[in-house]
N, C-alpha and C positions, 0 to 999 in steps of 0.2 A: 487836280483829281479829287479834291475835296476829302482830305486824310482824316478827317475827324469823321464824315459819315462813314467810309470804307473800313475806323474801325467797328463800328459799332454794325454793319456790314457782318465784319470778321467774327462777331461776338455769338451776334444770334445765329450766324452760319453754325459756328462750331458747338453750340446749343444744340441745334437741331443734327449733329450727326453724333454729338457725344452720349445723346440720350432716346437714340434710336436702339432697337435691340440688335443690329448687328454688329459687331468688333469689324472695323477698318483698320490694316495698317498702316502704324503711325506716317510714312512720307505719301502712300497715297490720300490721306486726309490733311497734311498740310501743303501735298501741293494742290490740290483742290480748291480748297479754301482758297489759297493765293489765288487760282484762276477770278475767283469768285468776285475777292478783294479788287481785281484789275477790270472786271468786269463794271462792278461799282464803281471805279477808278473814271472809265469810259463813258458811264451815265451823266458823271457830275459837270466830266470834259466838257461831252456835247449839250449839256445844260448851260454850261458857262459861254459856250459859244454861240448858244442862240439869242441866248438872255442880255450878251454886253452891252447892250441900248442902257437897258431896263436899270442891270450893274452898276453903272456909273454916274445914276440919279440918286441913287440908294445909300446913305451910309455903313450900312451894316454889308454892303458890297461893293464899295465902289473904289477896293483896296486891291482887290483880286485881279488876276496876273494881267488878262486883256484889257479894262478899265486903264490899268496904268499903264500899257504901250511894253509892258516887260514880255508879252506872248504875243505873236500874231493872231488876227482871229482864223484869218485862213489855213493857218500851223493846227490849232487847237484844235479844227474839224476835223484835219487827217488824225491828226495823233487819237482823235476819240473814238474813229472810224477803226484805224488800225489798233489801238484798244479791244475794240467789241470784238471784230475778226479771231484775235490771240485769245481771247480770253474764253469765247464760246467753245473756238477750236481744240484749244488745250485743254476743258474741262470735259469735255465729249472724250477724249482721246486717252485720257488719266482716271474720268470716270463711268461716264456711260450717256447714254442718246438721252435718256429724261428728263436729268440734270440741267445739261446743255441746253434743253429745249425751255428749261424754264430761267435761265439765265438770258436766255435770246429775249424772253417772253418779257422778264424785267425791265432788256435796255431798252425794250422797242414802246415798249407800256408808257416809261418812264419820260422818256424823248418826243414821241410822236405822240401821245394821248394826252399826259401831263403838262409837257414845257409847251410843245408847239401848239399842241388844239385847245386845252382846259385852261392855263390859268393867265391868260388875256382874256378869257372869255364868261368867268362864270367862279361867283365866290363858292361853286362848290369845290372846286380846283382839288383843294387837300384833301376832299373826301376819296372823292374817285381815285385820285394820283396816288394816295396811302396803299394801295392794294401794291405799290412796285416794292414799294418799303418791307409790307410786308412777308415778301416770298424765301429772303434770303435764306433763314431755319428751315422753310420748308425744303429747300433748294438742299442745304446740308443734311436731310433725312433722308433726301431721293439717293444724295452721294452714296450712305451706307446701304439703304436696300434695294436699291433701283424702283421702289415703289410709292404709292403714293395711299394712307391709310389718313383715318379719321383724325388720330393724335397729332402729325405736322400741322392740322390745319388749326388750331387749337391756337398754335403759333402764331398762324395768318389770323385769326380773329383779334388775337391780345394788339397787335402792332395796328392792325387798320382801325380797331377802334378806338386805340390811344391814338393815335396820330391827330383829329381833328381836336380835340381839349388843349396840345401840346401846338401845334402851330398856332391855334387862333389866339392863343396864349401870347404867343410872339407877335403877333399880330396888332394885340390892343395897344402893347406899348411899341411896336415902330411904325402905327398907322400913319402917322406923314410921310415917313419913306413910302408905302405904299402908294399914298395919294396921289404923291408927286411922278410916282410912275407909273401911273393910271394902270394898277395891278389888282382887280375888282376882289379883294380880301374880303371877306364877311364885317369888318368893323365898317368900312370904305361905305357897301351897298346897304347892309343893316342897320348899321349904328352899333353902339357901345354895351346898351343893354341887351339887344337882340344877341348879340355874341356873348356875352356873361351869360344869358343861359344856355344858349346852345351846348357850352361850354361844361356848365355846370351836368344839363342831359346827360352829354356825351360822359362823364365824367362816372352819373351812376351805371349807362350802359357796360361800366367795367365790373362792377358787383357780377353779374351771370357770367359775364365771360371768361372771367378768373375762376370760379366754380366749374364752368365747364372739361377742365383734364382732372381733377379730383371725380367727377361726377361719370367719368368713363372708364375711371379707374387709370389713366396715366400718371397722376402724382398722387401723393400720400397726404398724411394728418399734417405732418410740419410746414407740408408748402398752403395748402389751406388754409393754416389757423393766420400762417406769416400773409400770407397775400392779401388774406380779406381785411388785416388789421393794415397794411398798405393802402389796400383800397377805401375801404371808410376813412382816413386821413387826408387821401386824396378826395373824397366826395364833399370831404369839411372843409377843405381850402378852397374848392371851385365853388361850394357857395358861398362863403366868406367874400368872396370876389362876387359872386352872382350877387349879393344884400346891400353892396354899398354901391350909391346910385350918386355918378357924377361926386366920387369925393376927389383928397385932394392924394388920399393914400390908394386910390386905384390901381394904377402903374405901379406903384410894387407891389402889389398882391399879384398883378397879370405876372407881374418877373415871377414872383415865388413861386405860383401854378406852372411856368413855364419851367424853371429850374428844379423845382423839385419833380417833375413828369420828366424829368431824363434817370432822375435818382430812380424814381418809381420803378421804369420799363426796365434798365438795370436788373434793380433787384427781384425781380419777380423771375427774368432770366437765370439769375443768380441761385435763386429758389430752386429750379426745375435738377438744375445741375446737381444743389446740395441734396435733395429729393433721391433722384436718380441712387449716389452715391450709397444714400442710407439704406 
């Protein structure tokens, strides 16, 4: 079920309801969440079960449950199937038809547009597929008001456009894995420098977009001055990586841009909450 993304899942869901303006009480917003949690849970399943070709060519996958014969693949497909079912169902039923509907909207995004159609197909893959990633906040703002305003999407903007700096990040340095499983990554069909800047791009497209809930008035002077000083750090280390051409210290800088873009998205999360609070 892939417990590491279902928490981070968990994180920005409960972002986006703890810093909506209505008060939810406390068990109908952590059973919620759980919905949401299993929902994720379900995406990653039927991710794992379409991909186990791909999985077991891969190091950085080829440990995971089907690859090593510890899951059936035919197991994994019900179980992801019966996943999405529970999960859509239960968060309809705990919270309301909008939610549900953008939960559906996730696993169906995630599975049929992302795994199956896009990333065989086309090193945009992570572009377009970032949009499942990033619904979850919005998904936990529809939970508290059953509506859908200008501020959740603020959320969706920050996650879709971090998303391509942060995989292709991963990217540069497990490009063999890739190759080997002929999975048309932007390093793969580009090359190396073509991806350090895209990289780098994508990296200042986060300057406005962090501006953008300060600029509607959703968050304050603290999450602003902390976010932009986040972000310019981030714009210093993707070109740091963008300037060195074919060196021998490449590969750790792609790790650092990649490790630190988890620290990043984090805290800027982390910001909205402490925001909110003050």
């Amino acid at each position: 079920m892939k417990p590491r993304v279902m928490s981070l899942v968990i994180f920005t869901c409960a972002v986006g309801l703890l810093t909506s303006p209505d008060t939810v009480p406390l068990l109908k917003a952590m059973t919620s969440i759980f919905f949401v949690a299993i929902g994720a849970g379900a995406a990653g399943t039927l991710n794992m079960w379409y991909e186990a070709d791909l999985d077991k060519l891969m190091t950085r996958t080829c440990l995971r449950p089907i690859p090593t014969g510890k899951i059936n693949r035919k197991d994994a497909l019900w179980f992801g199937i019966i996943l999405s079912i529970v999960s859509i169902c239960g968060l309809y039923y705990f919270s309301n038809f909008l939610s549900a509907s953008l939960l559906f909207f996730t696993i169906a995004f995630y599975v049929f547009v992302y795994t199956i159609w896009l990333k065989r197909k086309t090193p945009q893959n992570i572009v377009i597929g970032g949009a499942s990633g990033a619904l979850p906040p919005v998904i936990g703002w529809t939970i508290a008001t059953n509506s859908l305003t200008f501020e959740p999407l603020t959320f969706f903007l920050i996650i879709f456009y971090w998303t391509p700096s942060h995989f292709w990040a991963l990217s540069l340095y497990k490009a063999k894995d890739y190759e080997k499983a002929k999975i048309p990554m932007l390093p793969i069909t580009n090359g190396i420098e073509a991806t350090k800047k895209k990289i780098f791009v994508y990296s200042l497209f986060m300057l406005p977009i962090v501006i953008l809930p300060y600029y509607i008035g959703f968050s304050g002077n603290l999450y602003l001055v902390i976010s932009l000083f986040l972000t310019l750090y981030y714009n210093f280390i993707c070109y740091d990586l963008f300037r060195f051409k074919k060196n021998r210290f490449e590969l750790k800088k792609a790790k650092k841009v990649f490790s630190y873009s988890i620290f990043y998205l984090f805290l800027i999360f982390v910001l909205f909450l402490v925001d909110k609070l003050i």
